[in-house]
N, C-alpha and C positions, 0 to 999 in steps of 0.2 A: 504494500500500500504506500504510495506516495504522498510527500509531505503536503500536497495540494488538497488530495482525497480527504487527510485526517483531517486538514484544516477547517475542509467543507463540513465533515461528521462533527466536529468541535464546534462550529456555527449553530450546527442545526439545534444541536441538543442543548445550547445555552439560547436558543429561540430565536436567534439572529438569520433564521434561516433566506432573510429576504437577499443578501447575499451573497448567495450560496442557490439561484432557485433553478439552475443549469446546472445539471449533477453532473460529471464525468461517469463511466462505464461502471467503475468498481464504486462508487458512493451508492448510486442508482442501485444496485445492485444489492448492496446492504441495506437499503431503504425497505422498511413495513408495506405489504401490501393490503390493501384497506379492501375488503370484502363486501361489506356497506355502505353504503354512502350516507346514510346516518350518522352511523360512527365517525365520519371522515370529516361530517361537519360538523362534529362536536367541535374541530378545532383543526378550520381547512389549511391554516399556512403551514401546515408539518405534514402534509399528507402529497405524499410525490408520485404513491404506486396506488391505482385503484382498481378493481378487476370487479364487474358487472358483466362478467357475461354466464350464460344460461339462465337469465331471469323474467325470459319474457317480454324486454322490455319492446313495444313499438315504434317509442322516440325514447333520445337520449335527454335524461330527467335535466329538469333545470338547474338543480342542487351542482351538479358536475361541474358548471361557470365561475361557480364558486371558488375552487381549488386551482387560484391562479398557480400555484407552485406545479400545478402537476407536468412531470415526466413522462409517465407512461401511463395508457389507460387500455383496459380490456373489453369491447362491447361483442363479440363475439356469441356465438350460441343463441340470439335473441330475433325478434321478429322487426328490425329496421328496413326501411321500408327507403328511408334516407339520412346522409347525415347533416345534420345543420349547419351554417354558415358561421354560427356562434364558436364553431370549434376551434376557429382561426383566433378566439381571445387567448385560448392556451396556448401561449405562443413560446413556451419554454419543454413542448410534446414533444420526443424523442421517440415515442414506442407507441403506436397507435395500431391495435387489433381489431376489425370488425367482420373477421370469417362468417359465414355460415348464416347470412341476413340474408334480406332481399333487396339490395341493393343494386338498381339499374344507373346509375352514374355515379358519379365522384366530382365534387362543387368543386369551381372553380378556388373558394375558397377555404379548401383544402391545400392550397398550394402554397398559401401564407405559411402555412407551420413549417419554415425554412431548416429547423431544427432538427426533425425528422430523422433517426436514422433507418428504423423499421416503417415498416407499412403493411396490414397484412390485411387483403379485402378478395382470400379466396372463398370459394365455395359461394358466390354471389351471382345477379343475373347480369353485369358489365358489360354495358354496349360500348364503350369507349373511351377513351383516354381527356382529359382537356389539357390544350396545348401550354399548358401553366406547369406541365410537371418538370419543366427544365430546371425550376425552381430548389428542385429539391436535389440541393449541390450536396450535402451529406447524407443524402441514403444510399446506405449500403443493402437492403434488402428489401426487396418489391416482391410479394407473394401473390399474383393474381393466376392460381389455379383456378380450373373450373370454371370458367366466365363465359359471356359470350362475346366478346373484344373480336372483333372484325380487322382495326385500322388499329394503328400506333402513329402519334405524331411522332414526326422526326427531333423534336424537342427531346426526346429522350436520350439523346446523343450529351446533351447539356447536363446530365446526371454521371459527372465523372466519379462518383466515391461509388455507386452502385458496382458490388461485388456479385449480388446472389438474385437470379429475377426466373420465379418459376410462372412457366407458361403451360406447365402439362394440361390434360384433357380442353385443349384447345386446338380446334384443327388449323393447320397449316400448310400450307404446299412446301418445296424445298428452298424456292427461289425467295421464299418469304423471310422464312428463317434464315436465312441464309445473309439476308436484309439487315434482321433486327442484330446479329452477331456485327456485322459491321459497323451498326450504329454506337453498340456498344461495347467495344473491343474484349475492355477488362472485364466485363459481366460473364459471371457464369452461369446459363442462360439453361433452364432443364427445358424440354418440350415432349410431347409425347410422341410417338410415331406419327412421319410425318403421312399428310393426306394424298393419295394418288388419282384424286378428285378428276382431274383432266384425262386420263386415263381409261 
């Protein structure tokens, strides 16, 4: 652990956590993850990790705006239909999970959260990308399994830190794939067999 790390963990726990509200890897990492959001607003400026998913929910509760600190949130396993514009206040998001919704696009306002290193919006109904995702200069992993994604803007060239970007059960010709590897050199790009559609 680095003298940065402790310095941030020694903020938090004397309540100075305001700054301190951009956690590095291993702080984030030692941070509580908050299962309620009840509990989380007993006392939102300490609360970094909050994991809501499997609960049903249809929209993301208003309470979550609250916890300007937050890092990483979980809405995963729930019946999202979409995600709000509101989410660009959490502008200190590093780790945003929303698998397994039904979610048919992704807001342009999504693309503020610059922070971003995770993004996980597989197992969703995704018609497409908005050309805003250049934005996200530190993401390292784009999960959009399972989608129905047609088109990729060429913006995604603009996401140089992206290491890891799953495309499985998405069909693709070769010459497609073959595209998006160019766009994104350094990504390590999973896809499923490819389609011999023309064929």
């Amino acid at each position: 652990m680095n003298m940065r790390t402790i310095l941030s963990l020694i903020l938090i726990a004397l309540g100075m956590g305001a700054s301190a509200q951009l956690l590095d890897a291993v702080a984030l990492d030692s941070m509580r993850t908050f299962r309620s959001l009840e509990k989380a607003l007993a006392n939102p400026d300490q609360v970094y990790r909050l994991d809501l998913s499997g609960q049903k929910l249809k929209e993301v509760p208003e309470g979550v705006f609250q916890l300007k600190n937050l890092n990483a949130l979980d809405l995963s396993h729930n019946k999202l239909k979409a995600l709000p514009d509101r989410l660009q206040e959490l502008r200190h998001m590093q780790d945003l999970r929303a698998s397994r919704n039904k979610l048919t696009e992704v807001p342009k306002s999504l693309c503020r959260l610059t922070h971003l290193k995770r993004l996980d919006l597989s197992r969703n109904g995704l018609t497409g990308l908005p050309k805003c995702v250049g934005a996200f200069k530190e993401l390292v992993s784009l999960d959009l399994w399972d989608n129905d994604l047609a088109e990729f803007p060429e913006e995604m060239a603009e996401m140089r830190a992206l290491k890891f970007l799953d495309l499985r059960a998405i069909q693709f010709e070769v010459p497609e794939m073959e595209h998006l590897q160019e766009l994104m050199p350094a990504a390590k790009i999973f896809f499923s067999q490819p389609c011999n559609c023309g064929m």
